[in-house]
C-alpha positions as CSV (number, residue, x, y, z in Angstrom):
1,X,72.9,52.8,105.9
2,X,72.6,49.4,107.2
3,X,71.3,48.7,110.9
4,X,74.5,47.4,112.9
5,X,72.2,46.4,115.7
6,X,71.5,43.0,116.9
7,X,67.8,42.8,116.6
8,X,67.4,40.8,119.7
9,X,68.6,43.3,122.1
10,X,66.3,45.9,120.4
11,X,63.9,43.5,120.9
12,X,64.4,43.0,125.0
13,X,64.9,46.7,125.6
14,X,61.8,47.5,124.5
15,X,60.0,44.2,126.3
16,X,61.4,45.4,129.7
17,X,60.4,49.1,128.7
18,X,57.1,48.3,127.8
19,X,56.8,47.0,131.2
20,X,57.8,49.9,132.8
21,X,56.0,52.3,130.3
22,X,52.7,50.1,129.7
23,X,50.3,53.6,129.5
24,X,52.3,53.9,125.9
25,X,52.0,52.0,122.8
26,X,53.8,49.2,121.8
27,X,54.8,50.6,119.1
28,X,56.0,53.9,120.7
29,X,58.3,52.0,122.8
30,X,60.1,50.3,120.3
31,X,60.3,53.5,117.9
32,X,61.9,55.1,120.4
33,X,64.2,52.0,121.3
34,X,65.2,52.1,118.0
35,X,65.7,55.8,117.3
36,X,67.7,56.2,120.8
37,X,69.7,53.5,119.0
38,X,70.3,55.2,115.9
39,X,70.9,58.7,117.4
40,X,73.7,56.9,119.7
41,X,75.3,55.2,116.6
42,X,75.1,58.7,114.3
43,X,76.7,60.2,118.0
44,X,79.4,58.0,117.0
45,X,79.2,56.6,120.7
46,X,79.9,53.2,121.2
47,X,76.7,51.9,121.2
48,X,75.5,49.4,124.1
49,X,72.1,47.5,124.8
50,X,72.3,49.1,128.1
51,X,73.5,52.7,126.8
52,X,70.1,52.6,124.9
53,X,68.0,51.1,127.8
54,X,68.8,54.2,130.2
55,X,68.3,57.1,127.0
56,X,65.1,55.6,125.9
57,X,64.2,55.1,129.7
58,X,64.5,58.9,129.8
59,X,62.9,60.1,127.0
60,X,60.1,57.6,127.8
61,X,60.0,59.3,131.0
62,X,59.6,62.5,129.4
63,X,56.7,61.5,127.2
64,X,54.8,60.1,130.0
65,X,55.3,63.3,132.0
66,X,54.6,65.6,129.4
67,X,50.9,64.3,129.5
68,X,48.6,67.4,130.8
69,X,46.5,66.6,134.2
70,X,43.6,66.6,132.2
71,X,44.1,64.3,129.6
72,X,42.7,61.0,129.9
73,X,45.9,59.0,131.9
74,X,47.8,62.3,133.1
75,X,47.2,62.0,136.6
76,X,49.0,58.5,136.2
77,X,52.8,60.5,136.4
78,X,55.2,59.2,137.6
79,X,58.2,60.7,139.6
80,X,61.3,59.8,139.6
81,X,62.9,59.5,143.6
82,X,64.4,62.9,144.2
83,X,62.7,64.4,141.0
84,X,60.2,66.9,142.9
85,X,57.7,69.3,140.7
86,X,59.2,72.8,139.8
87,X,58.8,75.4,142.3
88,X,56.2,78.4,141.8
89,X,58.0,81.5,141.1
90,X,57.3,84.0,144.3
């Protein structure tokens, strides 16, 4: 299948996201980016640059927060306003 996206705006989302992500790769932005893309086209959504900014914004979110405490960069979570860790089961 050809890629109907306009390169540029694949280009910007992952510029600004890179900013926002900067403990991840590159690389890792922009795959993402680009698979968010994808997945939203397949979805047969209309697809829009801002569309994929806020679905890669959460998955990005989700890789960052998936990071253990103890790995190297863990403690560097980030939390979301209103996003509280889970509750310990009594």
């Amino acid at each position: 299948m050809l890629q109907t996206f306009p390169i540029q705006d694949l280009r910007r989302i992952s510029a600004r996201l890179h900013n926002e992500f900067s403990d991840l790769s590159h690389r890792c932005v922009e795959r993402c980016v680009s698979d968010t893309w994808n997945c939203v086209e397949h979805l047969g959504i209309a697809v829009t640059p801002h569309l994929v900014e806020r679905v890669a914004r959460e998955h990005l979110e989700a890789m960052v927060n998936s990071v253990p405490p103890s790995h190297p960069g863990g403690a560097a979570r980030r939390r979301l306003p209103g996003h509280g860790a889970v509750p310990r089961p009594r």
